[in-house]
Structure formats: C-alpha cells, structure tokens
N, C-alpha and C positions, 0 to 999 in steps of 0.2 A: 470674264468673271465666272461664267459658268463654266467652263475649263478649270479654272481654280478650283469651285467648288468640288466635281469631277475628282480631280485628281485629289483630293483631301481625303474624299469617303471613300473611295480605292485603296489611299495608303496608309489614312489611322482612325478608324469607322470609330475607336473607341474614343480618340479625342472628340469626337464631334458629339458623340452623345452624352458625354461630361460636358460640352459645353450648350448643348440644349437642355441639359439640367440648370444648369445655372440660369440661362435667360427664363426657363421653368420659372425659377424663385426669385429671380429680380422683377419682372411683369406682373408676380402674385397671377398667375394663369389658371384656371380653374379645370383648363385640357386635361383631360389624361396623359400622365406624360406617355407611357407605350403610345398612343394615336398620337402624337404628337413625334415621336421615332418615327412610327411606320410612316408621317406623310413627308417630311423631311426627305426620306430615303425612297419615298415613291417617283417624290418627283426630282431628284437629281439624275436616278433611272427609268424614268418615263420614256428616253428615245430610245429604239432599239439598239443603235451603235453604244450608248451607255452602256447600257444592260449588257450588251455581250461582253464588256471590258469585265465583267465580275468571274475570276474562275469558276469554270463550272467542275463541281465536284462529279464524277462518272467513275466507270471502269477503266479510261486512261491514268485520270486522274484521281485516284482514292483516295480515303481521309490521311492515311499515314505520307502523303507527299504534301502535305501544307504545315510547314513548320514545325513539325510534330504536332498539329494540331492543337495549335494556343491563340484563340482568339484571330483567327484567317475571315476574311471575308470571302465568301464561297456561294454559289447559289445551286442548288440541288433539287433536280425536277425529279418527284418521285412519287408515288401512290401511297395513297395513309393506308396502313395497315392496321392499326389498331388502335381505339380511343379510350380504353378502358382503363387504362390510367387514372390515377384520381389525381385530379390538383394539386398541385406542388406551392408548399408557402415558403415567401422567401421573401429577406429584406430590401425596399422596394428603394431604402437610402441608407449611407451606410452613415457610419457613426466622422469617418473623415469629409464627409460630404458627398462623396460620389454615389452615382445610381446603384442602387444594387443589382439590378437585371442585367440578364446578358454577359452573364458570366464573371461580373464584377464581383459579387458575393462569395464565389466559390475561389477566388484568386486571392482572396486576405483571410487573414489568421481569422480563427472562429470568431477571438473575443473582441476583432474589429468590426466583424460584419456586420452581427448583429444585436439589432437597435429594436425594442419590442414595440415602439409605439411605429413603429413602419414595417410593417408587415403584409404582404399581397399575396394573390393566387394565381398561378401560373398555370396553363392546360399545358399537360406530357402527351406528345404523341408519339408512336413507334412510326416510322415509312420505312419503303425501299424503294431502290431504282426501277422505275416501272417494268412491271413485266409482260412479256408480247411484246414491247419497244418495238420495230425496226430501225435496221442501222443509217436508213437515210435520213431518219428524225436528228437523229443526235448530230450526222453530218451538217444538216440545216441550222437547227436551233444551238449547238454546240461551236458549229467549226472548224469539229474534230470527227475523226473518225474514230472506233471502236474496233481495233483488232482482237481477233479472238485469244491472243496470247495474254493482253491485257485483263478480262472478263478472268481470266484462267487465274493469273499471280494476285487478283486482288485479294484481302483478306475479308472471309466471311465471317460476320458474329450474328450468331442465333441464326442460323440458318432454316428453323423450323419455321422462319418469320415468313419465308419465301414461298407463293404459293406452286412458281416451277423449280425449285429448289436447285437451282441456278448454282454452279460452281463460281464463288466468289462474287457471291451476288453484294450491293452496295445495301446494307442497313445502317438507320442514326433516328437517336430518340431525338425528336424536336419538342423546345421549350415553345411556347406561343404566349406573348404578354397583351396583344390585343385583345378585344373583348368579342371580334371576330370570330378568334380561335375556340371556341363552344361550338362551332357551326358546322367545322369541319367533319366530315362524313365518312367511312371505308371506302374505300376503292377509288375515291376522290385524285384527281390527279393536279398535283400544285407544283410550280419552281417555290422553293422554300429558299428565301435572301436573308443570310443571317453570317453573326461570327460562330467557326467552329472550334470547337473543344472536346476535349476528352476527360467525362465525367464518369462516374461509378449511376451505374443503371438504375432508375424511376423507381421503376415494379422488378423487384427482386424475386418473383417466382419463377420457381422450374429449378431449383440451385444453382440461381445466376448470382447470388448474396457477394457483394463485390465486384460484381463485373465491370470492367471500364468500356466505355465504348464511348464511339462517335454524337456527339451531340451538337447541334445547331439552334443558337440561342437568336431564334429570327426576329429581322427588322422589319420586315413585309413578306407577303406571299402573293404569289399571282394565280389564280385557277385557269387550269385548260381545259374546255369545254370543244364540241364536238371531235372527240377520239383522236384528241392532240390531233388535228392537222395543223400543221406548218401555215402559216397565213399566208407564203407566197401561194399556196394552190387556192387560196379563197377568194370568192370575189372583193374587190375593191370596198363596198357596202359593208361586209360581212368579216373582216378582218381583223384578227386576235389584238388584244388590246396592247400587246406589247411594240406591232409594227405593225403599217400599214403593207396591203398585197400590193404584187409588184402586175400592174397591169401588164397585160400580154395579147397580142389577138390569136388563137388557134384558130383551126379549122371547125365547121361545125359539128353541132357534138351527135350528128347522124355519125359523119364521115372517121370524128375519131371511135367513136364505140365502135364500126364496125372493123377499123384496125385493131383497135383492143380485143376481140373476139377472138379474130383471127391470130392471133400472135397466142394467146390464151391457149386454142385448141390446140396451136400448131404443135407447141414448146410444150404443154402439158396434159392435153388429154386425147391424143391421138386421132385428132383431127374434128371432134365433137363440136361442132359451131354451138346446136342447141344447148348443149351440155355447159359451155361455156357462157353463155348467157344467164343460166339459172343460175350456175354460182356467185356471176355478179351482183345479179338481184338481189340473192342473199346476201350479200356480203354489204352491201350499200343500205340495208333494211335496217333501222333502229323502231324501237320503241315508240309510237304516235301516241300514244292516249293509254292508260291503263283503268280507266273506270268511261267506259264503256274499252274492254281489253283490245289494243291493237298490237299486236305484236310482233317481232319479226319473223318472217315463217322460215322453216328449216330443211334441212335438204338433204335427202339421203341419194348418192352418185354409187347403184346397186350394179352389179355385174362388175365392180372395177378388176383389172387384170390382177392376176397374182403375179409378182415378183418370180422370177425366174431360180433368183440363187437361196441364199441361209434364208431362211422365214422364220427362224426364232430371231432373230436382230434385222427386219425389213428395213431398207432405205428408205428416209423420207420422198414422200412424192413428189413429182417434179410441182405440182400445185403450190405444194407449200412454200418453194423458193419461189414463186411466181406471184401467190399473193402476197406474200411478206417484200415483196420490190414493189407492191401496190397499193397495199394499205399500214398506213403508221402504226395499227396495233394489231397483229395478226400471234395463233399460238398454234402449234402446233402438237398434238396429243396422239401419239400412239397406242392405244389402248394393247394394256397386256396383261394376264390373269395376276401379275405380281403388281403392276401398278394398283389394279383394282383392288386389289385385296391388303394392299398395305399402305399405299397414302389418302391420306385426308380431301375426298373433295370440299371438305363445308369447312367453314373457319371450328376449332372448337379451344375449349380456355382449360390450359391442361396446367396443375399445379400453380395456380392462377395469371397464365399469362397467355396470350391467345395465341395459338399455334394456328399457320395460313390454311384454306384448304387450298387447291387447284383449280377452282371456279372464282376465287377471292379474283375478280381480274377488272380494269377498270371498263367504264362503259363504252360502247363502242369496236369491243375486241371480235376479232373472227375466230371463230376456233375449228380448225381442221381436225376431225376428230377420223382415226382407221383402227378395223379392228383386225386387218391382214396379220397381227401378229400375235390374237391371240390363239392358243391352242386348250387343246383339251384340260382339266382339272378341276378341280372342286373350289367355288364361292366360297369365300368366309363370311362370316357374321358383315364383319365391316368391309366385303365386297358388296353384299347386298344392298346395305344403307350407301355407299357410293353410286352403286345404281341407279337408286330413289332420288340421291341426291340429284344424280344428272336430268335425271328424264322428268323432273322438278323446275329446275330453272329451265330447260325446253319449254315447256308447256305455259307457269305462268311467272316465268324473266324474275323469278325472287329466289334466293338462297338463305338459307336455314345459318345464322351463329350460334353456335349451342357454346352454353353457360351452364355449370354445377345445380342442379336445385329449383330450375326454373324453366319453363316452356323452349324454345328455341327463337330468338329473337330473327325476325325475314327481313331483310336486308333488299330495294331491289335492284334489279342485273339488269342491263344491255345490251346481250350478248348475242352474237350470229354464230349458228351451228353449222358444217355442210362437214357430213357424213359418208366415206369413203369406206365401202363393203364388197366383199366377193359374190356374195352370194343375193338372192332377192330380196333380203333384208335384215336386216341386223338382228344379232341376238338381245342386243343389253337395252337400243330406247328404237321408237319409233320416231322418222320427225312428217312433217303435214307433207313436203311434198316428196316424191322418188321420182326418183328417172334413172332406167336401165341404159348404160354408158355404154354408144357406140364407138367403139375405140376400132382404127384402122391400122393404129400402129401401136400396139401395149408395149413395144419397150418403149416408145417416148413418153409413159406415164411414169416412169422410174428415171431420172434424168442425175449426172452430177450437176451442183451449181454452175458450174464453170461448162459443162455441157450446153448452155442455157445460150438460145443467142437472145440478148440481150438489146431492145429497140434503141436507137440513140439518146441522150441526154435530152434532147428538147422533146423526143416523142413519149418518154417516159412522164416528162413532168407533165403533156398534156393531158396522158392517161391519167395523172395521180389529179389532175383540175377537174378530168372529170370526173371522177370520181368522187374529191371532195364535196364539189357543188352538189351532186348527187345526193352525198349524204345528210348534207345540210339545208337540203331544199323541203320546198310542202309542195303537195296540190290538192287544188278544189277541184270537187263535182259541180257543175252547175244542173240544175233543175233539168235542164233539157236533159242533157249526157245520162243522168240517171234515168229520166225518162226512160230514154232509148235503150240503157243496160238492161232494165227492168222488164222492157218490152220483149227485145231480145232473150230473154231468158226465158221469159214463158213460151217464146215461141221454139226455143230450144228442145223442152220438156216436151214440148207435146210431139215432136222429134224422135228424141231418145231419152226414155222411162227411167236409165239409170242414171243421169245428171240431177244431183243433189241442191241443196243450199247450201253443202259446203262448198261444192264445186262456186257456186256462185261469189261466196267470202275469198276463193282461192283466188279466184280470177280478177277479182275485185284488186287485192292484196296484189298480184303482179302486174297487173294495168298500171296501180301508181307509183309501183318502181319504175316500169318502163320508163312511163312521164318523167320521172326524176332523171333518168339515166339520161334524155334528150334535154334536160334543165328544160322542161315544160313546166307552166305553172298551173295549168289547169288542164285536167284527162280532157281529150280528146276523143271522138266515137271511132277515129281511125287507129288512136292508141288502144282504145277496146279490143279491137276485131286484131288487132296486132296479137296482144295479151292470150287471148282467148285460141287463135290458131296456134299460138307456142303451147297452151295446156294441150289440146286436142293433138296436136304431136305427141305430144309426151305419151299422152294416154294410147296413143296405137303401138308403142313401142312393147308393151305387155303382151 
C-alpha cells in the first residue's frame, strides 16, 4: 500500500492534490488545505529511501532537463536569497473545481481561473543552489556527483542573485502556500519539495518586466541545520530528520585528530602541526550565545609563502582543497584590488530587487580568505564600505542589507574566518588570533587538487564525524574547572605583566574547542593546560 502510494506522488503529484481537494470538501474539513498538502506529502517522504526517489534539481540536473519544466516533481536544496517579495494573491479554487495552487491557476485560461470569492496569499521567495557546497554533500545527499562541466553548461538567470557569482549557478523563485512560509529567513538553507514550472518573475525590478524563470510551487520543505552536515557523519542521537546516522565504531577521536593534523600539515601547510590545529579550531567554532557575545574567533596564518610563479592570478592554496574535502560548507576568497572594489560584499536592493553580496553565505561556512594577490592601486569608494563590510561580520557575526530610504537592516552570520597573509599582517581586517606560519616546505602550501594525497574513503569519513560532532557538540565548565582557570591566571599574571584578559577569553575560547574536537562534554583542567601551552607557543613564534 505504501509502495502504491509512493509510486502515485512520484508519477502524478497533481492528481493527488485534486484529490485531497475533494476529500477537503466532502469531510467539510476546517485544515487548511496547503497543511493539509504539505502533511500528506511529508509523510509519504518521511523515509529517506522515499525522499531520494524525488529528483533532485542541481547542476547535473537543471531546471530545463524536466520536461521543459511543466509541473515535474523536483526537490531543490538551496539558500533563500531573498524574502522581499511581497505576497502573491491567487485563486486558492478554480471556477472547474480544482485547487488553484501549485501551478494550477497559471495552466488555465484567465477567465477560468479566476473566482473572486477565493482568493489567497502566497509568500515569493528568490533561492539558489547553496553556495560554498562541497561536492561530497551533493554525492551524499544527491547520489550524484557534480562535474565541473556540468556547473559550467547550466543556464544562469539573474546572476546578480549569487553571492559567488558562480558560472551557471542554479536560481528559482519559490511559491510557499504554508503559513510556515513567513518564517523563512536569508541564508536559511532548505531542500524545497515542490512541482516545477516556468513562470514570468514575482518582483519585476532591475528590467527583468517578463522574465520567465524557474519556479517551484512547494508541497513541503525540510530545513538543514548545523552547516548541512550529512547525518551519516552525526551521532545516532543527533541525526537530520530526514534519515537516521549510519552507526560506525572509529578509532578514538584523540587518535583520529591526531591523524587529521598530520595529513593537514603534511598536504597543506608545510609540515605546521600547530598551525594545523588552529585552523581546525577555527573551522569547527560556531556562534554559542550572542547576548552575552560568544563568537567564533578568527585566524590570521601571517608569513604564509608567496607563490613562486604569476602572482597577479595566484593558485588556490593547497588549504582550500583540503578544507573543502572537510567540511560541507567551505568558500574560498582571493582577495584582489578588483574584487574589492567592484563587488558587493552586503546584500543591497538595486532597482528594487536584492542583489547578493559575497558574505550573503549560509551559517556555518568557513571562509579562506588570502590577500597574496593583491597589489598595489587605489580603494574606491565601494572598496572601502566592502572593507567595513568584512571586518563587520569578523568582529560582531551580523551583516548589513541595505534598502533605498532606510537604515541598513543586520541580518546575523555564522561565519568562520582563517586569514592567509604574507606578511605580519594583513592590510584590509585584523582577526583575534595570528600565528606566524612555520612552513618547512612552501611549495607544498600551493598544491594541484590531484597533487593532494588524499586519506582513504573510511579515513576520510572519520575525519568528516569528527568533525561534525565537533561542530555540533557543547561543553560545561564545572565550578571547580573554573576555579582552577581562574586560579591559574592569577598566578600567571603575577608571572608575566603582559598577559591580558583578553589572553584569558582567548584561551578560554580555544580550551572548549579543544574539548569539542576530543567530543568531550565538559573542559577538563588537562584540556586547560593543553589549550593554554598551544597559545604560549603561538605567542613565542613572534
């Protein structure tokens, strides 16, 4: 029976929602019909093998490979871009009987559709295919991989939507008929389960006045919450609502972090154990608390090599293929006097329709930021304000959406910074912590992908479990542990006169990474003294 079902709402989603109209008006049902779609269609795809049978709309598979886009069942995991949209009315039953959502209304002649005493409000969202992805998400949660040939031939509309402005990036306005759909937030990352079509565009600014484009008239959404991981990397406990994790026994997660270090230094930073540590740290840091602010601290890797050949077009570093095989949302940012000075890092609403910035990213992202390639020239106006912009969300994790007329609406961010510089430190932000990069081998800080020796399949996933747990984990102070930090610090001071309270917050801040990075639940006085001789290294490398 559930097979039957199954295979109904795979091959004619629209029959079945004509006929939940009808049991609608024969029951006298007082549901809303929309929540009464969206739980029908939740739970025929409640098990994960379900769910995967729905195609997934990507960069293999783009809107113009379904049918020409009439009415396909498709599910599309993407980042809301923009909510500013206003509410869309539309006939909610048509004058022949059928529902008017979902695409129904726009498939019959005007003077069918509409019926004035049934009239509803619909939220328009813009998304895109999330951006910072890695490709082992989509292998996972897809089933498919993402050739770069594919990403290249797909067709991009409004490309100013994208905040990496990604060749042939995936955009589609999405209808939302639940009453959910008000909730939805920027940077929010959702699989959107709906039929698609190709309708003329919501918000007509910027001289889009006719534009056709991708649109998904959704039955349900599902939200991905901690930095899309994959629920096979999450504990059993803690496992995304769409499938259960696949238990595994690894090694303890002393013995994999210290193979993860090592593989880290070896392949990307020229043999730097410490160095590779910090980055983890960072990388694993989200947002605890924002009113009393806890943040993620940020990392500037000072003395990195210079590249040897053209340095107006530097290779990415060998980092950036390494954390992007590590973590599911990683970006990588070359800073250069023409990036800076002529794209948008903040969202802003040009000719009234919001154009991305390059910080617009979801929560969770690591962003590799180098400025090996910039060179000498003159700031502009909107090089400055990109500046501000950046060394903004640094400090307190919110970005600015600027609107016509009106203040700058703060939005806030997730975001992990680690900063690759030639020199002692950067020109454009500063971040909390530096460490001057002992590199033994600078050309293995510049790597091909494929240069890259790569750990095997099972040692890779343990890396990504532990990490995930990492990211998704807490730890307590117990009374005593602080005790004894607290003790320890004074007796520090009285030591050496230039140890701060910031040093104190510093150390604090990478103690309970550590704890994290061991899946400890509560700091430990040996994780202290751990914490605390990784700063005092740092600090004698000056």
């Amino acid at each position: 029976m559930v097979s039957a079902l199954l295979n109904d709402a795979l091959r004619d989603p629209c029959s079945i929602i004509v006929e939940l109209q009808n049991e609608q008006e024969s029951n006298n049902s007082t549901q809303p019909f929309p929540s009464r779609v969206a739980q029908y269609f939740q739970g025929i795809f409640k098990e994960d093998d379900a769910f995967k049978q729905i195609p997934a709309l990507n960069a293999t598979y783009p809107p113009e490979q379904f049918k020409g886009g009439r009415h396909s069942l498709v599910r599309f995991r993407a980042m809301v871009q923009d909510t500013s949209t206003s509410p869309e009315v539309y006939p909610s039953l048509l004058r022949n009987g059928k529902p008017g959502g979902w695409g129904f209304a726009e498939a019959e002649p005007a003077d069918e559709a509409l019926d004035l005493q049934y009239l509803s409000e619909r939220e328009v969202v813009w998304v895109i295919a999330v951006p910072g992805e890695s490709p082992y998400v989509a292998e996972i949660l897809d089933d498919a991989e993402v050739p770069a040939s594919c990403v290249e031939a797909a067709t991009s509309v409004l490309p100013y939507k994208d905040p990496l402005m990604r060749a042939g990036h995936i955009g589609a306005q999405v209808k939302l008929y639940d009453s959910t759909a008000a909730l939805l937030k920027p940077t929010e990352v959702h699989t959107f389960v709906g039929l698609l079509t190709v309708e003329h565009l919501s918000s007509e600014g910027d001289g889009a006045e006719g534009l056709e484009v991708p649109t998904l008239h959704t039955l349900f959404s599902v939200k991905h919450c901690l930095a899309l991981i994959p629920s096979k990397y999450l504990p059993s406990d803690h496992g995304a609502s769409l499938s259960p994790a696949h238990d595994r026994v690894d090694p303890p997660a002393a013995a994999i972090k210290d193979e993860l270090l090592q593989w880290i230094s070896n392949e990307a930073l020229g043999g730097d154990h410490d160095a590779a540590l910090w980055v983890i740290l960072v990388a694993i840091a989200r947002v605890q608390s924002r009113l009393p602010p806890l943040f993620p601290p940020s990392l500037t890797l000072s003395k990195f090599p210079r590249h040897e050949e053209d340095m107006s077009a530097p290779p990415p570093p060998a980092l950036s293929y390494v954390l992007q095989c590590l973590f599911p949302l990683f970006v990588d940012v070359p800073l250069t006097l023409s990036l800076i000075n002529t794209r948008l890092f903040a969202p802003e609403s040009r000719n009234e329709t919001l154009h991305a910035g390059l910080l617009q990213l979801p929560a969770g992202t690591t962003i590799l930021l180098s400025d090996s390639g910039v060179q000498e020239g003159k700031i502009t106006e909107t090089g400055v304000k990109n500046i501000q912009t950046l060394r903004n969300v640094l400090t307190t994790q919110t970005l600015d959406y600027h609107f016509p007329f009106v203040a700058p609406y703060q939005f806030p961010t997730d975001l992990s910074f680690i900063l690759l510089t030639e020199g002692k430190n950067s020109t454009f932000v500063e971040t909390l912590v530096d460490i001057p990069l002992q590199c033994k081998r600078p050309r293995d800080c510049y790597r091909r992908a494929e240069d890259i020796q790569l750990p095997s399949a099972d040692r890779m996933d343990a890396f990504r479990r532990l990490l995930a747990g990492a990211k998704k984990g807490k730890v307590e102070i117990t009374d005593e542990v602080s005790q004894h930090i607290q003790a320890d610090f004074v007796h520090q001071r009285q030591e050496d006169k230039t140890i701060t309270g910031e040093d104190l917050m510093t150390r604090m801040s990478i103690a309970r990474l550590m704890a994290l990075l061991l899946h400890n639940t509560v700091l430990t006085t040996e994780v202290w003294q751990e914490a605390k001789e990784l700063d005092q290294r740092r600090k004698r490398r000056f």
